[in-house]
Each structure stands twice: as structure tokens, then as C-alpha cells.
C-alpha positions as CSV (number, residue, x, y, z in Angstrom):
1,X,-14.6,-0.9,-199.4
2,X,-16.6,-4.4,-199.2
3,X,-14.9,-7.3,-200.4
4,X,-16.5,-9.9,-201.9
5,X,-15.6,-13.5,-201.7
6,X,-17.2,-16.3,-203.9
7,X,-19.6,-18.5,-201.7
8,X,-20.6,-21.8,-202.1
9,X,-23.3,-23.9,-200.6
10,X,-23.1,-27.5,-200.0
11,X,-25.1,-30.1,-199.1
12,X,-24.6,-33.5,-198.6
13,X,-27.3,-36.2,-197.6
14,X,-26.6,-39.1,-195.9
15,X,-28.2,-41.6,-194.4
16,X,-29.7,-45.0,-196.1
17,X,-29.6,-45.0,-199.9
18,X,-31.9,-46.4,-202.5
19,X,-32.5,-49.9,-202.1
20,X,-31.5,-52.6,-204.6
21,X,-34.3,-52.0,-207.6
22,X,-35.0,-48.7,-206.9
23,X,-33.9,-45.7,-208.6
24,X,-31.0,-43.9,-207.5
25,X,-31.2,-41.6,-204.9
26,X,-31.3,-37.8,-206.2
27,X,-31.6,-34.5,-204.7
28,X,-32.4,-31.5,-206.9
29,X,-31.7,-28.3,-205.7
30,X,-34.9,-26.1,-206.5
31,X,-33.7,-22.5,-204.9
32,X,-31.1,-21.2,-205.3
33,X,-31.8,-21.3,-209.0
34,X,-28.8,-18.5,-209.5
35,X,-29.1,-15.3,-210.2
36,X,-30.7,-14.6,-207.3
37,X,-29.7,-10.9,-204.5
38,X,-30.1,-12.2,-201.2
39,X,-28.9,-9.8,-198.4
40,X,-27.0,-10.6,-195.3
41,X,-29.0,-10.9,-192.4
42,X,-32.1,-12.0,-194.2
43,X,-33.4,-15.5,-193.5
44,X,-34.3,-18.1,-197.1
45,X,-35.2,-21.5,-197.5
46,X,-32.9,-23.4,-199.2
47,X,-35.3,-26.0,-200.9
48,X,-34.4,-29.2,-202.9
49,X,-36.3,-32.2,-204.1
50,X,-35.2,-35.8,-202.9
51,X,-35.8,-39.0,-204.2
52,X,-34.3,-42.4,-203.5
53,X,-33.7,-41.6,-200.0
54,X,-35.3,-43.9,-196.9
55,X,-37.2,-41.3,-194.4
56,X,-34.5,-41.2,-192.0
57,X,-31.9,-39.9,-194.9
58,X,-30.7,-36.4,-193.1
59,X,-29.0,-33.7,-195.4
60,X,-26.6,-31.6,-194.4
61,X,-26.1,-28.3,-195.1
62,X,-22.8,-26.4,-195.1
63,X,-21.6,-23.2,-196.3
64,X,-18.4,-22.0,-198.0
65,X,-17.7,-18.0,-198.4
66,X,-13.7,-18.5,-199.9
67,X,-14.7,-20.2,-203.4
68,X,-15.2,-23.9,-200.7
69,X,-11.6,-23.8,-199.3
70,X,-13.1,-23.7,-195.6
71,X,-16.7,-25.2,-194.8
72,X,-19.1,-23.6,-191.9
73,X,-22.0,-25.9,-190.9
74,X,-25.4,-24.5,-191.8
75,X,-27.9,-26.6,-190.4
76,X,-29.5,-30.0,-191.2
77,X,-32.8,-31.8,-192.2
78,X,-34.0,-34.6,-193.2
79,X,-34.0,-35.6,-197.1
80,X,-38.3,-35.4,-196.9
81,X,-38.5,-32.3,-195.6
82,X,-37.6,-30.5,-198.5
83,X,-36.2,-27.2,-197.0
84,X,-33.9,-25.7,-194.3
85,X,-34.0,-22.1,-193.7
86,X,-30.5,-19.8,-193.7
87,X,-29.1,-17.0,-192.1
88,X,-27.3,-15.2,-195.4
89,X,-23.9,-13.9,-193.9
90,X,-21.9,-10.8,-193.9
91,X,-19.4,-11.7,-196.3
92,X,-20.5,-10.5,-200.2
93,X,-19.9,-12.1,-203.2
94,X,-21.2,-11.8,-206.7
95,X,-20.7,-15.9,-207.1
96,X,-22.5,-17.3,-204.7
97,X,-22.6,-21.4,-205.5
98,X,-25.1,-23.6,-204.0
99,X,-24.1,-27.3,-204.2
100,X,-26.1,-30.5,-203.7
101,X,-24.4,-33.8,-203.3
102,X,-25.4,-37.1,-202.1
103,X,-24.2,-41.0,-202.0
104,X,-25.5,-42.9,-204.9
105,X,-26.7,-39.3,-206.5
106,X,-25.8,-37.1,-209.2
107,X,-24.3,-34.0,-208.1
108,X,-26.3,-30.7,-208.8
109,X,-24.9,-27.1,-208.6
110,X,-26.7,-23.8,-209.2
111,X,-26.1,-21.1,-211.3
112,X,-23.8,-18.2,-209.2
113,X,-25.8,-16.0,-207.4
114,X,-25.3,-12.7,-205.4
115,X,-25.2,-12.2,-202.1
116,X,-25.4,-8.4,-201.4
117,X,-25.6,-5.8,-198.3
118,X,-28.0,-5.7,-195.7
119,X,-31.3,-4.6,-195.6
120,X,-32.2,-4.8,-191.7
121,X,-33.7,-2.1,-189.2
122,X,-32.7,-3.0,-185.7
123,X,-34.7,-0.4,-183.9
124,X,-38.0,-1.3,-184.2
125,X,-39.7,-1.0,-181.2
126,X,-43.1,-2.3,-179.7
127,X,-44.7,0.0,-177.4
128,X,-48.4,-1.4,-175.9
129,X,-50.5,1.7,-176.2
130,X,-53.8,0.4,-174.9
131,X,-54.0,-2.7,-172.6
132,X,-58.1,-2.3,-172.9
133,X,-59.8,0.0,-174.8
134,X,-63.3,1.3,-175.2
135,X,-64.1,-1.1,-177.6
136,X,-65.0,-4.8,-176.8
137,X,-62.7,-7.5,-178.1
138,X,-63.1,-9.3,-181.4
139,X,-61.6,-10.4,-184.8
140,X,-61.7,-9.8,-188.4
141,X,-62.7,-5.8,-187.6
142,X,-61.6,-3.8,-190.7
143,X,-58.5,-1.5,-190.2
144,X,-58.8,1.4,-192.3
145,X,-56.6,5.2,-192.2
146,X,-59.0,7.8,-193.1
147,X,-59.1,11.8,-192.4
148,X,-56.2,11.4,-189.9
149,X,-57.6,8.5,-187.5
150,X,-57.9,5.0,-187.5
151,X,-61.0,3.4,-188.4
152,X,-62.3,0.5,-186.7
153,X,-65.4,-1.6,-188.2
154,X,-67.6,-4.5,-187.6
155,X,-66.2,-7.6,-185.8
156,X,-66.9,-11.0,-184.9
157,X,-67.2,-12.5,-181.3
158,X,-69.2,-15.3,-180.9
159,X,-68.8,-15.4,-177.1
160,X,-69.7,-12.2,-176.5
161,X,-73.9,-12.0,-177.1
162,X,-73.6,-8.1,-175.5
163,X,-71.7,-6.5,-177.8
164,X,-72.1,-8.9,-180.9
165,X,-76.0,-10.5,-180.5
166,X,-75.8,-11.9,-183.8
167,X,-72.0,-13.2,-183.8
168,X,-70.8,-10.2,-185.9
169,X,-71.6,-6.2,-185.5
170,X,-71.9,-3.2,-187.7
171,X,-70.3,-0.8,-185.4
172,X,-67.7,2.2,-186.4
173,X,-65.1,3.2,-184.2
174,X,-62.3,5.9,-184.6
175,X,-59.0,7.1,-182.9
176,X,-56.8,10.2,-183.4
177,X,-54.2,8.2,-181.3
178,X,-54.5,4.6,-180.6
179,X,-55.5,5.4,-176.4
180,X,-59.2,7.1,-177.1
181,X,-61.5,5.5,-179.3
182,X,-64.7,6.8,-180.0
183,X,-68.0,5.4,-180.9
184,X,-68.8,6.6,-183.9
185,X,-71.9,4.3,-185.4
186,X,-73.8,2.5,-182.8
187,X,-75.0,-1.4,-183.8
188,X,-78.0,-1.8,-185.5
189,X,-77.7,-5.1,-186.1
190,X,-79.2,-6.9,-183.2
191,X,-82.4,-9.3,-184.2
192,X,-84.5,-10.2,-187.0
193,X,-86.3,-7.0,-187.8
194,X,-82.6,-5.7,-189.1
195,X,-83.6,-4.2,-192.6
196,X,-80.5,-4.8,-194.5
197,X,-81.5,-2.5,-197.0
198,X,-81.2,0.3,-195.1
199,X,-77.3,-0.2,-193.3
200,X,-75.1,-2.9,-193.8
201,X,-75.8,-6.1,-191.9
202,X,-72.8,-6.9,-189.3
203,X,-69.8,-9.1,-190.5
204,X,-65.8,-9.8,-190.5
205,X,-63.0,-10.2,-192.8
206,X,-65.0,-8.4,-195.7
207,X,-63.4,-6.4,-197.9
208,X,-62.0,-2.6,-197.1
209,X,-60.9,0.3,-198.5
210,X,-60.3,4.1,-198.8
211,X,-61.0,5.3,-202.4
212,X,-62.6,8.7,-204.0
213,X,-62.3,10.6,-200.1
214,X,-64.9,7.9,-198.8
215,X,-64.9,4.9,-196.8
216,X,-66.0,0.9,-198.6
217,X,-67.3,-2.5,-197.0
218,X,-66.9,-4.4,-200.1
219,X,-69.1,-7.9,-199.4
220,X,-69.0,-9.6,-196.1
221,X,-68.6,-12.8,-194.6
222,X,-71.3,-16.1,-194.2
223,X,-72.0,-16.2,-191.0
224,X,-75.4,-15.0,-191.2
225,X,-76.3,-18.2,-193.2
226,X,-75.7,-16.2,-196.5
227,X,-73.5,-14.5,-198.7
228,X,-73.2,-10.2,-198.6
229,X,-72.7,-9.3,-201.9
230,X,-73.1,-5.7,-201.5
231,X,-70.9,-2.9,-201.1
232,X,-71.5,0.4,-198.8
233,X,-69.4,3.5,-198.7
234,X,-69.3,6.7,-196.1
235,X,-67.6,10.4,-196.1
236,X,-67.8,10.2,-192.6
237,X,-68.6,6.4,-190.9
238,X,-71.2,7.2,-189.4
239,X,-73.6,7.4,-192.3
240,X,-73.7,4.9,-195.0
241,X,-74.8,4.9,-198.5
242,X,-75.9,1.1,-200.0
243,X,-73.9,1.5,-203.3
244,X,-75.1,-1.3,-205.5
245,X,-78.6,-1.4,-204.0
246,X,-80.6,-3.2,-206.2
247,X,-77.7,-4.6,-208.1
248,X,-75.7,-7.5,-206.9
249,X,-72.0,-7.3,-207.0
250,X,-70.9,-10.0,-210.4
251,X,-68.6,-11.8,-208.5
252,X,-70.6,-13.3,-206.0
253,X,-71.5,-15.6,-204.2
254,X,-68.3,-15.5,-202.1
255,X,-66.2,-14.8,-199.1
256,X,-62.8,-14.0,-197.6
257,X,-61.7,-12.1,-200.8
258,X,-58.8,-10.1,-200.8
259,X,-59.6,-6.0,-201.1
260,X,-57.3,-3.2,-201.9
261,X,-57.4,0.6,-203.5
262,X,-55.3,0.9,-206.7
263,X,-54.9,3.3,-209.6
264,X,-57.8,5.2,-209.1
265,X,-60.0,1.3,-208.5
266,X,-61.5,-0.8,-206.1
267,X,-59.7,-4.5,-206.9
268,X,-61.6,-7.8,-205.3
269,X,-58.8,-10.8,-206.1
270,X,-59.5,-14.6,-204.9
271,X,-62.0,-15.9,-202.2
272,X,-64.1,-18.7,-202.0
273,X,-67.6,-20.3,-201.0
274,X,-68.1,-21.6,-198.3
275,X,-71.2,-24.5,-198.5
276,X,-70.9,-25.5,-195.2
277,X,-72.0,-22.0,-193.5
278,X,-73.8,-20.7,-197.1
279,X,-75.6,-22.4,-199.5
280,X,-73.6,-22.0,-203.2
281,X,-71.8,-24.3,-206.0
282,X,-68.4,-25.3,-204.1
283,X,-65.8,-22.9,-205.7
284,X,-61.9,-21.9,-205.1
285,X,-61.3,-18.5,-206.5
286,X,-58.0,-16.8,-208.5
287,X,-59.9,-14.2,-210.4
288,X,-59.9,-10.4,-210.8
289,X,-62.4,-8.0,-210.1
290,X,-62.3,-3.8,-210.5
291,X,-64.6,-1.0,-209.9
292,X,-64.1,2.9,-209.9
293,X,-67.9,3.5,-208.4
294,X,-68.6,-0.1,-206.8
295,X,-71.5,-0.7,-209.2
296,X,-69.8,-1.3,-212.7
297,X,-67.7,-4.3,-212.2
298,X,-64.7,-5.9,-214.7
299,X,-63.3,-8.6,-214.9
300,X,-59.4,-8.6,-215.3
301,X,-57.6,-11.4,-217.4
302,X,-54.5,-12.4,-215.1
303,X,-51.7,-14.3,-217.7
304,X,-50.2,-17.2,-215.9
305,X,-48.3,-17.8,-214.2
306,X,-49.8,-15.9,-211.3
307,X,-50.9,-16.9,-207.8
308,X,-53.6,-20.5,-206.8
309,X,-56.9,-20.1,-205.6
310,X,-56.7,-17.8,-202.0
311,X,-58.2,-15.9,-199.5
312,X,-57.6,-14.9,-196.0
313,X,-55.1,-11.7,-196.3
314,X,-56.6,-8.8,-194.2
315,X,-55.2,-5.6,-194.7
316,X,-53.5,-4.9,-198.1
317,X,-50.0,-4.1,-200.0
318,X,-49.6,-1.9,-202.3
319,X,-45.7,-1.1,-202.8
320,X,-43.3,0.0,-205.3
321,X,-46.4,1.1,-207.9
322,X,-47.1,-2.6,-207.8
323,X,-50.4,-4.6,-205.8
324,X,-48.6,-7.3,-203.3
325,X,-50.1,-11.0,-202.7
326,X,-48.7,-12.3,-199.7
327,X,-49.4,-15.8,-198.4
328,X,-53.1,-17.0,-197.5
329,X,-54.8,-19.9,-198.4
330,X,-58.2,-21.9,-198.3
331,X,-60.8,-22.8,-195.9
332,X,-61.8,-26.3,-196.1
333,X,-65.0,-27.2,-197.6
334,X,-67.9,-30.7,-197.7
335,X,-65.3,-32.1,-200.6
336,X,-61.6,-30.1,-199.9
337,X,-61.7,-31.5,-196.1
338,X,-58.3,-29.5,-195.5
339,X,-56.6,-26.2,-195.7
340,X,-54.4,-24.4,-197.9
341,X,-51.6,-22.7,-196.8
342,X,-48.8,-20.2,-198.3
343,X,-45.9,-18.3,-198.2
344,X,-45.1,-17.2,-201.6
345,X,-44.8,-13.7,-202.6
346,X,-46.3,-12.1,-205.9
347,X,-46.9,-8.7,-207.4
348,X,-48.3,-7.2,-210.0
349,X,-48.3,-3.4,-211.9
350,X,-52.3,-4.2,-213.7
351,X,-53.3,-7.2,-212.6
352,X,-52.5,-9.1,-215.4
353,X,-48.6,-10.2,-215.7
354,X,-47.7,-11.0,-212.2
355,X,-44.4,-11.6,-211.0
356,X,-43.5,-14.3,-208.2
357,X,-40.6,-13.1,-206.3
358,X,-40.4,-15.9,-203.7
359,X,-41.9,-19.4,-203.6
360,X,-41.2,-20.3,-199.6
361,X,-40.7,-17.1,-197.7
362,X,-38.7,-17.6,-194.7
363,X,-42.2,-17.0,-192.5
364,X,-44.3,-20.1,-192.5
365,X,-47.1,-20.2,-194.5
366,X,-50.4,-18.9,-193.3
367,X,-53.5,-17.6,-193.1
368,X,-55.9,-15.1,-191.4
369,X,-52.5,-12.5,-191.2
370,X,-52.2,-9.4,-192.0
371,X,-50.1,-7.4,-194.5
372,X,-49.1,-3.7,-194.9
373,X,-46.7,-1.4,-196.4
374,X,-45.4,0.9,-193.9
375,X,-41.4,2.8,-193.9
376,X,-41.6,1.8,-197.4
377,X,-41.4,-2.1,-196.6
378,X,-43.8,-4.7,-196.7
379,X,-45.2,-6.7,-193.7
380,X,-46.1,-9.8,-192.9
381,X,-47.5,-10.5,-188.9
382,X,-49.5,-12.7,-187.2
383,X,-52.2,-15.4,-188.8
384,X,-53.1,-18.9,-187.7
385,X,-50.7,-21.8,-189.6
386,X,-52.8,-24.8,-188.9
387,X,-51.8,-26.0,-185.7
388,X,-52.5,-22.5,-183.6
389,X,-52.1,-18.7,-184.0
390,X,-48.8,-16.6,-184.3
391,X,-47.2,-13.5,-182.8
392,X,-44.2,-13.3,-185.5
393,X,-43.3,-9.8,-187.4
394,X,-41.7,-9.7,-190.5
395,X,-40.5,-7.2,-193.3
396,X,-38.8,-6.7,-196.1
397,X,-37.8,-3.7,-198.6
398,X,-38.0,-5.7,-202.1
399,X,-40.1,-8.5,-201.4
400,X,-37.3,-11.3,-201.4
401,X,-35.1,-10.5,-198.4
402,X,-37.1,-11.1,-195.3
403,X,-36.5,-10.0,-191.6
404,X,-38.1,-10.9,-188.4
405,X,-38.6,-8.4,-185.9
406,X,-37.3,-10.1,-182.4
407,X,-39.4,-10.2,-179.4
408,X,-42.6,-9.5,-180.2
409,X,-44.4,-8.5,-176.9
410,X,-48.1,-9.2,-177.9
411,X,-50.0,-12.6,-177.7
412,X,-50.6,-14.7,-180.2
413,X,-53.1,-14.3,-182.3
414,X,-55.0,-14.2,-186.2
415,X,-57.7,-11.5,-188.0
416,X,-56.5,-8.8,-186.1
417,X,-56.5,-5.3,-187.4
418,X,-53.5,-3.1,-188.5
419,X,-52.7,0.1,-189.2
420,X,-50.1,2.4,-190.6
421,X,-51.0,5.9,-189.0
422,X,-48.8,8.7,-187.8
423,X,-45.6,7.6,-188.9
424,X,-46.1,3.9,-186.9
425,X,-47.4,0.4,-187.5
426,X,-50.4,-0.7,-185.5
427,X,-51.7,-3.7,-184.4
428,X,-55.1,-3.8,-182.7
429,X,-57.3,-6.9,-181.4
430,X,-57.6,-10.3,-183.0
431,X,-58.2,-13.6,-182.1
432,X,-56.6,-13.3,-178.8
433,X,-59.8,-11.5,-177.7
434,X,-58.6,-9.0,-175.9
435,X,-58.7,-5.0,-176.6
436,X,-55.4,-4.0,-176.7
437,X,-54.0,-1.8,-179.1
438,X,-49.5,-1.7,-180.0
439,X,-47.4,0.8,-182.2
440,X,-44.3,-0.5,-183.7
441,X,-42.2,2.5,-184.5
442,X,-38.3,2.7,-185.1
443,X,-36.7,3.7,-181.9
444,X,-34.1,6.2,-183.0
């Protein structure tokens, strides 16, 4: 039988106080709030604001699991920084006490909170499946799971005017397995005379999904100095149907939307414009979109509190009933000259009351990654974070407790395109531009 012990959390800044005049140095501790299940072996932020304190004020953290009879060090940061991230230990305990104390400062104390079993896998495994394949390398491809294969669509390379004329391509290709892909839509889209009427012009990051037995391309991108506000759909991807031909999508004009299939719908959530690649009225999007047929659109009413203005979230999560918003942020724009980034977690069962499970994940906050729902957990992997891209893995089985899978074997990288197929997790391409193709399965 588990014992639990009460744990407490303490923190102590020091350093150089408020000066004569000021006011007095504070910190506030801002999670914990209490009440809180964090498992052992998981990885939270422990977040606090501080005020008072010069720059060079470091706190301390330490932790107590025996009620704060005996003190472990936890780590340390400085009073600005706002956050240090912690290891939740083995030891259980329903009271759980996180304490903030500081010279010259009112001490603050959480409500108890629990700390509870694990919830890690350690035998996920990468296995490299493909160090080149047929396909040539690019970003931003959709990554869909349709009639037992992987589907592989569009892309954008820039460098590459072979395979990608115009910057992005309308190409389809499939795999049973992840080691032979096969072509199956050649590219159309190579010069001017491209009627867009009759196949869907090339593009990345659009929206993608599997709903009624078909395949969607739900809008596009900007790179072709406009925005695609159509949506396409095929029984087999090699032949496409132009779904709202004739009738422009209501949402538009905009970009880098998040896309999922839900309750019987097609959902478009978030997005932006992007004036310096498209002409359009500078906008941040946090609104709601649904279709059953991709021509009738409705708006959905979110109640706040729900998730800022986003974009940038390939893939999609849908887990527990409930649609999943997982970091992502904003491109910057002629009058927002910088980017957005985040790592909070929300969900919702209809798109309207959404819950926010975690404001800071343990995973730095990002863009350009790519979520899915595979052995009934969520993931988080890859992205770009502002100063480069990232290789880091992450899951977790409520949406709260967050594990990194060690060693990741592949490069670096954002816009890739994953998969959950035959009983693994695949991750294929990206901004690394290479073709290489992984499975993550659990060893055992």
C-alpha cells in the first residue's frame, strides 16, 4: 500500500530587497493554486509573480514531502523570471503545500494539493523507417489516416523550383507502411495557366481532415499573394471535387487556422491575416467555425474564458469526447511586429464552454508543432519557439501531467507531418528538409 505524506513547497527569494520608497517586495504564488493532481514523474512550472525585487533577486525553491520537517533543494531562478519547472516526486500525499516566502514580503501559501501516482510509459521507442523516401523534402504537407494508409498532401519548399515551381505543390502521396510511398496525384500546379477552378491550387499548413469516408483541404496558405478560401474533398486523392465552388467559405480572408473532424463536423478555430504576404484588414482570430458539407458554414459562440487569438497547430486532438487546443501562437504582422507564443492547454465538449487545464505546460511555448492523440494520450512534438526549431516529444493521459520522451533521434525541426497509423506515432518531413520518415511505438 502507498503511503502518503503531506508535501510542502517552499520558496524563498533572496537577493536585494525593495529600495527605500518603494513598495515592499512580494511574491505571489500563481500555480499551485491547490486542488490541483499532479503525478510523480511529470514535469510543472511552478509560477509566481514578483514585485519589489532588484533583477538580480534569485528565488529558491525547495521541497518538503514530511509536512516541512526535512527540506530537498528544488532548483532556483531569478525573482523576474517568473517560473521554475519541477520534477513531482514519488512520494504521495493528498496535502501537498506550496509556500512562498521572501525578506521584506508577506508570506503566501496555497491551498493543499494532491500529488498522485504516475502516469509515465518508459518504452517508447523511435525507430527511423525511411532515411529518404520517394517524396522530395518539404513542410507544412497535410498528414492525414485514410482507408488504411497515410496520406501525404501538398507542401512548401521554396528551394526546391523542381518539385515545388511555384513555392508550394498540389501533389498526393500515400503509404501502407511508412517505407513505400506512392504517387498518387501528380502536380498541376506549375505556371500561370493553373485554372484553380478545376484542382486546388498548391499550398501548406491549410486545414485537413477525414470526415463523411472522404478526404478535405479546408483553405490554404498566402503564399500565392492571396488568400484560398475554398475547400476540396476526395473518396480516393486522386480526384478532387471543388466543394464550395462558387461560394466563398464565411470565414475568410485568413490563414494558418486550426482544422479538426468532430461530432459528425468540420470545425475551423483561430487564424489570422497575414497583410504582409496578402492583401486583407489586419486581423487576430479566436472564433468558431462548423460545417457538415463544407458549404453551409456556422458560427459557434465560445463563452469566455477560452483560449487568445491563434494559429499554427498542425495536426489535431480530439481526446476524451472533448476537441484539444494545444499551444500555437501568432505570426507577426505591418503593426504586431512580433510573435505570439503558448503553452497552455484547453478543451472543449461543443465548442462553447472550454476548459483550461494548464496555463504554462512544462514544454516551451511554441508554434508550427504538431499535436495528436495516439495510446489514448495527447502529444505535443516539435515546432519553432522563436529562437530555432525543436526535436522534443511530449505526452500526457489527462492533459495536465506532462512527460517528455528522452532522446529523440530525429533533427530538429517545425510543420512537419504526423501520423497515428497501425498502432504507432509517425513523424514525417518538416523544416529540416529532408525525407525521412520515424515510428514511435512502445517497445514491449
Amino acid at each position: 500500500m502507498n503511503r502518503l505524506f503531506p508535501c510542502v513547497l517552499f520558496l524563498l527569494a533572496v537577493g536585494t530587497p525593495a529600495g527605500y520608497g518603494r513598495e515592499p517586495a512580494r511574491l505571489t504564488l500563481t500555480s499551485p493554486s491547490g486542488g490541483e493532481a499532479w503525478a510523480a514523474g511529470s514535469t510543472h512550472r511552478i509560477t509566481w509573480k514578483a514585485e519589489g525585487f532588484a533583477g538580480t533577486a534569485e528565488v529558491r525553491v525547495e521541497v518538503s514531502t514530511d509536512g516541512g520537517k526535512t527540506w530537498t533543494p528544488a532548483g532556483k531562478a531569478t525573482a523576474g523570471a517568473g517560473s521554475l519547472l519541477w520534477k513531482i516526486p514519488d512520494a504521495l500525499t493528498r496535502e501537498c503545500v506550496v509556500r512562498l516566502s521572501a525578506p521584506t514580503a508577506e508570506k503566501a501559501r496555497s491551498k493543499p494539493l494532491a500529488l498522485i501516482a504516475s502516469q509515465e510509459v518508459k518504452d517508447y521507442r523511435w525507430t527511423r523507417v525511411a532515411e529518404k523516401a520517394e517524396f522530395a523534402p518539404r513542410d507544412g504537407a497535410g498528414a492525414l489516416v485514410f482507408k488504411d494508409k497515410m496520406w501525404f498532401i501538398g507542401g512548401w519548399n521554396p528551394g526546391d523550383k523542381k518539385s515545388f515551381p511555384r513555392i508550394c505543390n498540389n501533389e498526393v502521396w500515400s503509404s501502407a507502411d511508412g517505407t513505400r510511398w506512392a504517387l498518387e496525384k501528380k502536380n498541376t500546379f506549375l505556371d500561370r495557366t493553373f485554372d484553380a477552378t478545376r484542382d486546388w491550387e498548391g499550398r501548406h499548413t491549410a486545414g485537413y481532415a477525414v470526415h463523411k469516408g472522404r478526404l478535405w483541404i479546408v483553405g490554404g496558405d498566402v503564399n500565392q499573394g492571396h488568400y484560398q478560401n475554398d475547400v476540396w474533398s476526395s473518396a480516393d486523392g486522386r480526384e478532387w471535387a471543388h466543394v464550395n465552388k462558387g461560394k466563398p467559405v464565411p470565414w475568410g480572408p485568413r490563414a494558418l487556422h486550426v482544422t479538426l473532424a468532430f461530432n459528425d463536423k468540420i470545425w475551423v478555430m483561430g487564424g489570422q491575416t497575414m497583410p504582409t504576404f496578402a492583401p486583407a484588414p489586419e486581423a487576430f482570430h479566436r472564433d468558431i467555425w462548423t460545417t457538415s458539407d463544407g458549404v453551409k458554414w456556422e458560427q459557434v459562440k465560445p463563452k469566455e474564458p477560452y483560449w487568445s487569438p491563434r494559429g499554427m497547430i498542425g495536426g489535431s486532438a480530439v481526446f476524451k469526447g472533448r476537441m484539444w487546443i494545444l499551444g500555437g501562437g501568432t505570426y507577426d504582422t505591418p503593426k504586431v511586429k512580433y510573435r505570439n507564443f503558448y503553452n497552455d492547454v484547453w478543451s472543449s465538449a461543443d465548442g462553447v464552454a472550454w476548459t483550461r487545464h494548464v496555463e504554462k505546460a512544462p514544454w516551451e511555448a511554441r508554434q508550427y508543432h504538431d499535436v495528436a492523440v495516439y495510446d489514448d494520450r495527447l502529444w505535443v512534438m516539435e515546432g519553432y519557439e522563436g529562437k530555432g526549431n525543436r526535436n522534443d516529444v511530449w505526452y500526457s493521459a489527462d492533459g495536465v501531467n506532462w512527460y517528455e520522451v528522452p532522446k529523440t533521434p530525429w533533427k530538429p525541426r517545425h510543420a512537419a507531418s504526423v501520423f497515428v497509423h497501425r498502432k504507432a506515432l509517425w513523424m514525417v518531413a518538416g523544416n529540416n528538409m529532408e525525407s525521412d520518415v520515424w515510428k514511435l511505438q512502445r517497445s514491449r
